[in-house]
C-alpha positions as CSV (number, residue, x, y, z in Angstrom):
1,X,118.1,116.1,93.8
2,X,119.9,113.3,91.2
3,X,119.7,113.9,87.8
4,X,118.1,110.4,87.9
5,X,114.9,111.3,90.2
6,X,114.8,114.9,88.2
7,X,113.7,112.8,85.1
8,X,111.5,110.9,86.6
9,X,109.7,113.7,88.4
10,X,109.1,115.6,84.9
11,X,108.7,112.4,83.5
12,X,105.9,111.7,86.1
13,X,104.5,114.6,85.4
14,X,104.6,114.5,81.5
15,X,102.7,110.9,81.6
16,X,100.0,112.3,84.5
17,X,99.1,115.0,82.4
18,X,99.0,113.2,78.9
19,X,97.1,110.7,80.6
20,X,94.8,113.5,82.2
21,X,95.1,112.4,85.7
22,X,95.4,115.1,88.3
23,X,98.5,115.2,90.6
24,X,99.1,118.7,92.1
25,X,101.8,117.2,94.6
26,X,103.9,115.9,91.8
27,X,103.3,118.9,89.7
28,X,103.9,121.0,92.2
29,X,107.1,119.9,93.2
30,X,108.4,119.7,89.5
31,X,107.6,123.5,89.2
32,X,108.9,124.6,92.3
33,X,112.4,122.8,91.8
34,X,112.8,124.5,88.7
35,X,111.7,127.8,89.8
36,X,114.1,127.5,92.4
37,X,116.8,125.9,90.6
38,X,119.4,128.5,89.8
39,X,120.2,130.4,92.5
40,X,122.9,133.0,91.1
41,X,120.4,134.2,88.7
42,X,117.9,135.1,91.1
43,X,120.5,136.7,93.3
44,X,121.7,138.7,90.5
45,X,118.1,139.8,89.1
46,X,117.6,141.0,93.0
47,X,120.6,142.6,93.0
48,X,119.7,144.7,89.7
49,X,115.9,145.7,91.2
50,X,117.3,146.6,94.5
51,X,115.2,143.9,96.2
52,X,115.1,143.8,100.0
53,X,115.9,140.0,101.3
54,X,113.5,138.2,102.2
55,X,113.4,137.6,106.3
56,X,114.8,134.5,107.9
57,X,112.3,132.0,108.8
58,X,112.9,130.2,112.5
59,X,110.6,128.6,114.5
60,X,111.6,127.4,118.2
61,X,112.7,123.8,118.2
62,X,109.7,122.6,119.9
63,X,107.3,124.5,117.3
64,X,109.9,123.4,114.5
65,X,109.4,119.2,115.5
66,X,105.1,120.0,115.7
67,X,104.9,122.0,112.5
68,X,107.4,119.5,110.6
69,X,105.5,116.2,112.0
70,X,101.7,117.8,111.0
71,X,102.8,118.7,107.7
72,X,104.6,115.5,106.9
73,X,101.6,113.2,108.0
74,X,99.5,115.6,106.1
75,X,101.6,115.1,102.9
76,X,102.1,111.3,103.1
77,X,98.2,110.3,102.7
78,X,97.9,112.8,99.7
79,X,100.9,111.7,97.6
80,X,99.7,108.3,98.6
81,X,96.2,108.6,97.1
82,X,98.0,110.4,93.7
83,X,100.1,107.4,93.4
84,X,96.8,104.9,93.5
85,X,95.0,107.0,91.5
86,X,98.2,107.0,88.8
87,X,98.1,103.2,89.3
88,X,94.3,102.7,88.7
89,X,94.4,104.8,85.5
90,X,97.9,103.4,84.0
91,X,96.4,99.7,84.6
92,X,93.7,100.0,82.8
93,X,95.7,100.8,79.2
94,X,96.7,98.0,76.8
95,X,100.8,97.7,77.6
96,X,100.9,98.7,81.0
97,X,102.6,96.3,83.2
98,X,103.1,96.4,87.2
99,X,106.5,94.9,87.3
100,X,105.8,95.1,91.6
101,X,103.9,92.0,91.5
C-alpha cells in the first residue's frame, strides 16, 4: 500500500468516526494493515514464546477462483453502500463540496 492511500485510509477513518458514521469495512481494513504491518517484530515476538507457525492455507484452484469471486461480489455492494452513506452524511454539512460533479 502507498504512503498516499495509507493516509487516506486513516484519514477516512478519522472523518467517519468524527462524523459518527459507521464504516466497519474501512475501519476494518485500517486496523488490520497496521496490525499486520511490521513483520520482523512479530517474527521475533514468536520466536521468543516459542510459537508454532501457523499452517499454510491452499485451496485447489478451482475452490480458490469460487471462494475469491463470492467474497469479492460480497465485498463490493457493502463498501459501496459505506461510501453512499459517507456521501449522504458529508453533504449535508456547511463546506462540503462534491468536486465529482
Amino acid at each position: 500500500m502507498t504512503t498516499t492511500r495509507r493516509v487516506l485510509v486513516y484519514w477516512s477513518v478519522m472523518e467517519l468516526a468524527k462524523r459518527h458514521i459507521s464504516t466497519p469495512t474501512i475501519a476494518a481494513a485500517q486496523f488490520l494493515r497496521v496490525a499486520s504491518g511490521n513483520r520482523p517484530q512479530r517474527l521475533k515476538v514468536a520466536k521468543k514464546l516459542s510459537l508454532a507457525k501457523p499452517p499454510k492455507f491452499r485451496l485447489e484452484d478451482e475452490d480458490e477462483g469460487n471462494y475469491l469471486r463470492y467474497k469479492t461480489g460480497e465485498k463490493l455492494p457493502i463498501r459501496f453502500m459505506e461510501a453512499e452513506n459517507f456521501e449522504a452524511h458529508g453533504s449535508d454539512r456547511p463546506g462540503y463540496s462534491d468536486s465529482s460533479v
